[in-house]
N, C-alpha and C positions, 0 to 999 in steps of 0.2 A: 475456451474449453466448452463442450458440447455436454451439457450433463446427462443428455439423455444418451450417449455416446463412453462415454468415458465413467458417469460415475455410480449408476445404478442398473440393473438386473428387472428387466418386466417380465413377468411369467405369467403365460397366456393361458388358459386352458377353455377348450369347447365345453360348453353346459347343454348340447345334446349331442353326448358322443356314439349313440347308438345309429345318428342320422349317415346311411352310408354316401360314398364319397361320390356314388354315380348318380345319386338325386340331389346332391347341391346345386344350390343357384348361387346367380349374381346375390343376392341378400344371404347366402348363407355366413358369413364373416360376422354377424350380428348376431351369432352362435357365439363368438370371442368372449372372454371376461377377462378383465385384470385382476389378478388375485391378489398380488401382490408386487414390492418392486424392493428390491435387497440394494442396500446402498456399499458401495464398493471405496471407502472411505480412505485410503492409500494410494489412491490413482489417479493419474493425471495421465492426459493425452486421450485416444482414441482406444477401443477393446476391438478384437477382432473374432475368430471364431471361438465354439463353445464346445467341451465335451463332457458328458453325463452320465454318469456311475452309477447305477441302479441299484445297484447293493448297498450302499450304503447313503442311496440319494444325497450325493453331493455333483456341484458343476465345476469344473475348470475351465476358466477362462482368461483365454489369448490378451494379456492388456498390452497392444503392440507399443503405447505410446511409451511406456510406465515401463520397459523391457523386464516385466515378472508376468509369471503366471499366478492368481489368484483363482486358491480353491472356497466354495463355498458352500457351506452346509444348509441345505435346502430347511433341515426341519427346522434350526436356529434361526434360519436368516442371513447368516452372517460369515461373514470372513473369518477360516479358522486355519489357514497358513497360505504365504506368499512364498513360490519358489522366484527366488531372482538372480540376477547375473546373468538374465537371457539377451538375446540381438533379434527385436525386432520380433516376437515373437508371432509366426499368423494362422496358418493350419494345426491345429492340435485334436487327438485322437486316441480315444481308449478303447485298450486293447483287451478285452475281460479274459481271453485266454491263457494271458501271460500277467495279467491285473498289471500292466502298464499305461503308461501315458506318453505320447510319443507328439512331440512338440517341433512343427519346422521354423526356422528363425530365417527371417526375410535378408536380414543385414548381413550375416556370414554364410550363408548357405548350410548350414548343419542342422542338423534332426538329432533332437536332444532325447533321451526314452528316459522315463522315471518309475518309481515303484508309487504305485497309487495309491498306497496307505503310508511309507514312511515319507515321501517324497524325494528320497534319494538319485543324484544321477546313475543311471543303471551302465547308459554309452551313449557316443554320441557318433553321428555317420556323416560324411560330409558328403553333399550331393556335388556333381561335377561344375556346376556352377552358382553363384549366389541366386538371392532370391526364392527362396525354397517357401511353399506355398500352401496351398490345398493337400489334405492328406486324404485318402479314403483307404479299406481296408477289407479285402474278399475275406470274409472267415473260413469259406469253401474252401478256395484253394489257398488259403496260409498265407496271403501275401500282403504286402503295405503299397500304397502306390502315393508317391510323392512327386507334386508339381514344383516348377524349378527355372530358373534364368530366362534365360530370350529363347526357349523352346524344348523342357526335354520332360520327361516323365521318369523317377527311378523307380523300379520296382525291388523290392525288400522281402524275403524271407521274413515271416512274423516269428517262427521260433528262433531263429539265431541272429536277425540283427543282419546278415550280410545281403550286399547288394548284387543283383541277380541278374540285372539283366537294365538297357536303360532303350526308353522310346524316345527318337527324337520327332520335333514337330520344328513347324516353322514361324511360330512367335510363342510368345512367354505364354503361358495356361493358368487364365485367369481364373475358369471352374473347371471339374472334371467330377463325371458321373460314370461308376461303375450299373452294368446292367451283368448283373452273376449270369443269369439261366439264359442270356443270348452270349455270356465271355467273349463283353466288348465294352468296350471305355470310349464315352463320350466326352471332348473336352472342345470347352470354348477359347477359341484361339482369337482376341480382337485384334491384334497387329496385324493379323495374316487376313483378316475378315474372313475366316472360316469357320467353320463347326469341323471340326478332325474324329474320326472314327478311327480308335486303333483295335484290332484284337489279339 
């Protein structure tokens, strides 16, 4: 087990955050400080992505190995509820509009949604193949974009949960970047050795 992987939380934060981002250098990273590092004391295996709630500064985080999501309260430190009974859990994402949390599980292919204060399952959506990935989320146009099996992208209705429409690509989408103000999605395809642009 990798502890800096699996069983603690480092939060970084810049100590000159006024330095803008088109005068950094190579030595600008030595701006970094560790403030701290939250130990995640229920889990075993690897963690994989993070999502961050600003209202109430708490973080959820994907613990793919351990299949729960642990939430954690930034002002405590500490771990103050486990949702578990997930598969694999790897892309996760909050939704402030709907104060949801919308969780992809790698190992069934389903996108699990929760209420971000009782931690309730809200629904869950099954993508057309396993493997369900990278989440990102236009707040513009309302939608969820969820990465998925050996090549597709589903796109989600953020107010109702239904799926809308699906992109296919030609290998599995390992990252995927929304760009809102060009409405085009960039995703890293490596099986394909491409870079894919969809709009």
């Amino acid at each position: 087990m990798n502890m800096f992987q699996s069983r603690l939380i480092s939060i970084l934060f810049t100590t000159l955050c006024s330095i803008s981002c088109l005068t950094q250098n190579a030595t600008s990273n030595q701006n970094l400080l560790l403030v701290t590092s939250i130990q995640l004391p229920n889990v075993s295996g690897r963690i994989d992505h993070l999502a961050f709630v600003g209202k109430n500064q708490t973080i959820f985080v994907a613990a793919l190995g351990n299949n729960t999501v642990e939430v954690v309260d930034l002002k405590t430190k500490k771990v103050i509820h486990t949702i578990k009974g997930l598969h694999e859990p790897q892309g996760i994402k909050y939704i402030p509009e709907n104060n949801a949390v919308f969780v992809a599980n790698g190992e069934n292919g389903e996108c699990d949604i929760y209420n971000a204060d009782t931690y309730q399952l809200i629904t869950s959506i099954k993508m057309p193949a396993g493997d369900a990935d990278n989440v990102r989320y236009d707040a513009n146009a309302g939608k969820i974009f969820v990465g998925y099996g050996d090549g597709g992208i589903t796109v989600i209705d953020a107010k109702t949960y239904k799926q809308l429409t699906d992109i296919k690509l030609p290998g599995h989408p390992e990252s995927l970047q929304l760009s809102v103000d060009a409405k085009k999605i960039f995703v890293n395809v490596p099986d394909a050795r491409c870079l894919q642009l969809s709009i």
